[in-house]
FIROSE-991022 format. One record per residue (C-alpha): residue number from 1; residue in one letter; x negated, y, z negated. Coordinates in steps of 0.5 Angstrom, whole numbers, plus 500, padded with zeros to 3 digits. Example, Ala and Ser with C-alpha at 12.3 -4.5 7.8 and 13.67 -1.06 7.14 Angstrom:
residues 2
{1; A; {475; 491; 484}}
{2; S; {473; 498; 486}}
end
This chain:
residues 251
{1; X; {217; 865; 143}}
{2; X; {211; 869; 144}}
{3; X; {212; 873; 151}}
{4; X; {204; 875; 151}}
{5; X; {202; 867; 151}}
{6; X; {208; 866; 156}}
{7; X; {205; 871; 162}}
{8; X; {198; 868; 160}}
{9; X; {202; 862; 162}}
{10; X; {205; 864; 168}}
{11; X; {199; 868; 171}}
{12; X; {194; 862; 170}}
{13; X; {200; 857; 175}}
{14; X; {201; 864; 180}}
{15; X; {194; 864; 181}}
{16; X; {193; 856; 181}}
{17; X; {189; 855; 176}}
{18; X; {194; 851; 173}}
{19; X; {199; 847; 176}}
{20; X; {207; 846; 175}}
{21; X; {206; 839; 172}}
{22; X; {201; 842; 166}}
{23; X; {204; 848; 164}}
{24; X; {210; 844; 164}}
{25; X; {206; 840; 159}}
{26; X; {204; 845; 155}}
{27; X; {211; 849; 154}}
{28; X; {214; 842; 150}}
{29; X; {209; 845; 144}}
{30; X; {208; 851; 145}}
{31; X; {214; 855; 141}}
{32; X; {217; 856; 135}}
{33; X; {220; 860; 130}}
{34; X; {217; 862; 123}}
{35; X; {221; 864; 118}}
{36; X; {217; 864; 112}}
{37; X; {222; 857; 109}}
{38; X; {222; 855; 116}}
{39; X; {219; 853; 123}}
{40; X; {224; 852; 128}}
{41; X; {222; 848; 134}}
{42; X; {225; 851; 139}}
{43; X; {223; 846; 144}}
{44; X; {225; 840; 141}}
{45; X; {230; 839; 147}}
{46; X; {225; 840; 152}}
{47; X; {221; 834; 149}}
{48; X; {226; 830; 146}}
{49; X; {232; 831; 150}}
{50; X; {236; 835; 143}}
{51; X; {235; 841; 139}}
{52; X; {232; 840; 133}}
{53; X; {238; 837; 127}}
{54; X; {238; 841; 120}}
{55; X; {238; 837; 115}}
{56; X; {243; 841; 109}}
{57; X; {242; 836; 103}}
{58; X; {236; 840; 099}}
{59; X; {237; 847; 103}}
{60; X; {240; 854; 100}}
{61; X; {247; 855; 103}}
{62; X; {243; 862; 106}}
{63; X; {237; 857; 108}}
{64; X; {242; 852; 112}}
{65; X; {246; 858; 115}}
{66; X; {241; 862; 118}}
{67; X; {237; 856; 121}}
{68; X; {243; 854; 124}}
{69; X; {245; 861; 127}}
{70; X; {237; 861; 130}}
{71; X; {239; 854; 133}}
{72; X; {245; 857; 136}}
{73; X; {243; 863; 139}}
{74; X; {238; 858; 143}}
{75; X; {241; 852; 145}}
{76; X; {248; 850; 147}}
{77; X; {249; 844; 142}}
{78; X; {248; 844; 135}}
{79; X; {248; 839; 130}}
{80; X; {247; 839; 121}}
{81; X; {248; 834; 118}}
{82; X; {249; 833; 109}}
{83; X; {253; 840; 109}}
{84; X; {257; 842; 104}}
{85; X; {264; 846; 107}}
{86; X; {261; 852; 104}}
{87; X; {255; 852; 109}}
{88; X; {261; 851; 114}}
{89; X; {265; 856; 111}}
{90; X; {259; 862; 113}}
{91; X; {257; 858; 119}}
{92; X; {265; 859; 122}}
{93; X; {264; 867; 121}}
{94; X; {260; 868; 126}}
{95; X; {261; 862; 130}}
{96; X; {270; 860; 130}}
{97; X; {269; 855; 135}}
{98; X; {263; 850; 130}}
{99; X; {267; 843; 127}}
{100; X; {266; 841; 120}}
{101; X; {267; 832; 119}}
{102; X; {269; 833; 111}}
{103; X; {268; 825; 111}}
{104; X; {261; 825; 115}}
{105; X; {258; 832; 112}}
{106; X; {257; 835; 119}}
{107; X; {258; 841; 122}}
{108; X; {257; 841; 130}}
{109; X; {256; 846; 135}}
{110; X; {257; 845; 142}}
{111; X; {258; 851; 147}}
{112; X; {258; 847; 153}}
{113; X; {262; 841; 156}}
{114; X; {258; 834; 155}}
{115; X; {258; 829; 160}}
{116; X; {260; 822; 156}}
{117; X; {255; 817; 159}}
{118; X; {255; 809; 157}}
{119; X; {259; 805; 151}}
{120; X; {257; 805; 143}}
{121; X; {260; 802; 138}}
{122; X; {261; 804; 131}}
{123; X; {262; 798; 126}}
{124; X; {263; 799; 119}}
{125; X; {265; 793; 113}}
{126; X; {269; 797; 110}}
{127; X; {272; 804; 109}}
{128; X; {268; 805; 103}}
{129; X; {262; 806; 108}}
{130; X; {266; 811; 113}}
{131; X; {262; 817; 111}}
{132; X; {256; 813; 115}}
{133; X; {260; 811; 121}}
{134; X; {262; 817; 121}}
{135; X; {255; 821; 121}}
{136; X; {253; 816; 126}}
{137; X; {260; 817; 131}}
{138; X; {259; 825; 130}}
{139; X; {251; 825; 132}}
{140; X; {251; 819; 138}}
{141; X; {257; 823; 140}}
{142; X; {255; 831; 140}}
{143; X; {248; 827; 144}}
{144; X; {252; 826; 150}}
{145; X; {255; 818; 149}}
{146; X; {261; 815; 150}}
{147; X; {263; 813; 142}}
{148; X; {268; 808; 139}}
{149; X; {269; 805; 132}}
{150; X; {272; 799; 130}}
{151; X; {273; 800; 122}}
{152; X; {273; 795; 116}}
{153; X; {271; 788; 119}}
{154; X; {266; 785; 114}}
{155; X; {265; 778; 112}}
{156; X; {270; 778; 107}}
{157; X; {275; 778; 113}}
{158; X; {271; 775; 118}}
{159; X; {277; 774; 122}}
{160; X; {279; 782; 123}}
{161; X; {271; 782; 127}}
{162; X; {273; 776; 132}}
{163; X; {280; 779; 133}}
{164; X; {276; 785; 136}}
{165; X; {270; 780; 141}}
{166; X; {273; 783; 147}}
{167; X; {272; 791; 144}}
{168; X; {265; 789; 142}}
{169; X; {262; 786; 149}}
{170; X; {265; 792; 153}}
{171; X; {259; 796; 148}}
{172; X; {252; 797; 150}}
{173; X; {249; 798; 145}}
{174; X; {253; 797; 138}}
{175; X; {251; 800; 130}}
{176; X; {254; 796; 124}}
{177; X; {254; 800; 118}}
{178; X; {255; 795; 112}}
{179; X; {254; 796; 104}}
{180; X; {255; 790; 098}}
{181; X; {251; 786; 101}}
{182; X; {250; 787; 108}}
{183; X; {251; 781; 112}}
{184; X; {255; 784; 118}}
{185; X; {250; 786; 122}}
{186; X; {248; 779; 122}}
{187; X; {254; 776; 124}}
{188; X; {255; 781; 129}}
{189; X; {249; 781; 133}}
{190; X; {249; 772; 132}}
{191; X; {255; 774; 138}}
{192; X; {252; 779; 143}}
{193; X; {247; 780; 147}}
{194; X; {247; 787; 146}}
{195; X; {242; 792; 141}}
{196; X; {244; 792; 135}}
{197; X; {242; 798; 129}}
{198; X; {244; 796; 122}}
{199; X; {245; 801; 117}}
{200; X; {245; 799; 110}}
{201; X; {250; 803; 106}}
{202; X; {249; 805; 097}}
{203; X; {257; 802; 097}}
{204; X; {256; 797; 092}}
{205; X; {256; 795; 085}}
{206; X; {250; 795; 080}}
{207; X; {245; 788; 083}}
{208; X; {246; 792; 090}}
{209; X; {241; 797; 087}}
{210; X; {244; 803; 091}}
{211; X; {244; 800; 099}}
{212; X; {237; 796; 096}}
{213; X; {239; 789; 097}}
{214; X; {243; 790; 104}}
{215; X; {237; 793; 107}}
{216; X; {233; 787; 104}}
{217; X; {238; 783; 108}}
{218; X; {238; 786; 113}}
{219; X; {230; 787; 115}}
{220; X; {230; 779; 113}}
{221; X; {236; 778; 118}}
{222; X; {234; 771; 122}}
{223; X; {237; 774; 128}}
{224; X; {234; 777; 133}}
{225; X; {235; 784; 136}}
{226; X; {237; 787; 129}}
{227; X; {234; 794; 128}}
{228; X; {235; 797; 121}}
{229; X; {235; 804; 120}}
{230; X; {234; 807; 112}}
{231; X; {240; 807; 107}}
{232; X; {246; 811; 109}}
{233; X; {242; 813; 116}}
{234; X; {247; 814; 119}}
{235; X; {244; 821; 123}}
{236; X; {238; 816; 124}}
{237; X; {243; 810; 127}}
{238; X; {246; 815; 132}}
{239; X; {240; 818; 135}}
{240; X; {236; 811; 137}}
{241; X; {243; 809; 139}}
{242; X; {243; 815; 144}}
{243; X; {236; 813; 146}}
{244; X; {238; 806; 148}}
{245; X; {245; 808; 151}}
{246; X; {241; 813; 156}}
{247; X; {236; 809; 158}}
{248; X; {237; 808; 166}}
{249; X; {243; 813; 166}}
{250; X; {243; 820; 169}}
{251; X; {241; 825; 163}}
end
């Protein structure tokens, strides 16, 4: 953060030219940090209630480590998602206490105890789709919610769901991660009266077109209270569900 712009900051509320309120406003957009690759928005937290998420896939091993690094020095939970166990391999020497989720690809970094808040459920329809689920579980999880999962319940074996209607009522909000066709969600949301985030998967054979036909069918899905995130989105699912989940909870 520029410290000059700062004082100047502080000097306009000390002498009333400015109120609290409004320099508040102004530091949601003020800084960042560039890194010539990179522009760390470090005050993303401030804004958004979390710190800005690195992105691995496409990023040089130093890009992605270096990034993260910055992030930590700054925040107290850091989340990477698509990286590779060589980034957390680096990340871990200077940071021992950073987890790596080989099925989800994230690393996470959380310095502080988190206080759990609400109920999400992760569904998934089978286990080829668990590397979705799981990046969901890993972002909803380090945001501050109370996460569960119920794992390989598709349509296939519609009884293995309703086993489980007790588990699925007890959520606020529910994410269903489903490839092939994509009908789970669908069906899930036909027996709640909860949220619903659909995340298609790439699972599937060649007419799937890689997660194409399930999120046709799930955009197309004739129940209401289906939001549908972009293929293999498991982060993006993670994230609206932590939004929906603190509404009306103390952050």
């Amino acid at each position: 953060m520029d410290l000059s712009a700062i004082r100047e900051l502080l000097l306009e509320v000390k002498n009333g030219v400015l109120d609290i309120d409004s320099a508040l406003e102004r530091l949601k957009v003020l800084p960042y940090e560039d890194l010539g690759y990179a522009r760390l928005d470090h005050h993303r937290a401030l804004r958004k209630g979390f710190p800005e998420v690195v992105f691995c896939q496409g990023k040089t091993t130093e890009q992605s480590v270096e990034i993260i690094k910055r992030l930590v020095e700054r925040n107290s939970r850091v989340l990477a998602t698509r990286a590779n166990r060589d980034i957390f391999e680096k990340v871990k020497e200077f940071l021992p206490t950073a987890r790596y989720n080989e099925l989800a690809r994230t690393i996470t970094v959380v310095k502080e105890d988190i206080d759990l808040v609400g109920h999400i459920l992760v569904i998934s329809a089978g286990t080829a789709d668990l590397p979705v689920a799981e990046e969901a579980i890993e972002t909803a999880s380090i945001m501050g919610n109370r996460v569960e999962r119920l794992y390989d319940v598709g349509v296939a074996g519609i009884h293995r769901l309703l086993g489980s209607l007790d588990k699925i009522n007890e959520a606020k909000v529910l994410i269903v991660v489903a490839g092939m066709e994509g009908a789970l969600p669908s069906v899930v949301a036909g027996l709640v009266d909860k949220p619903v985030i659909a995340v298609p998967t790439s699972t599937g054979y060649g007419a799937s077109f890689k997660g194409l036909s399930a999120l046709l069918t799930m955009l197309n899905s004739c129940v209401p209270g289906i939001a549908v995130v972009n293929i293999d989105n498991g982060f993006g699912a993670g994230y609206l569900a932590s939004i929906i989940n603190h509404i009306g909870e103390d952050r």
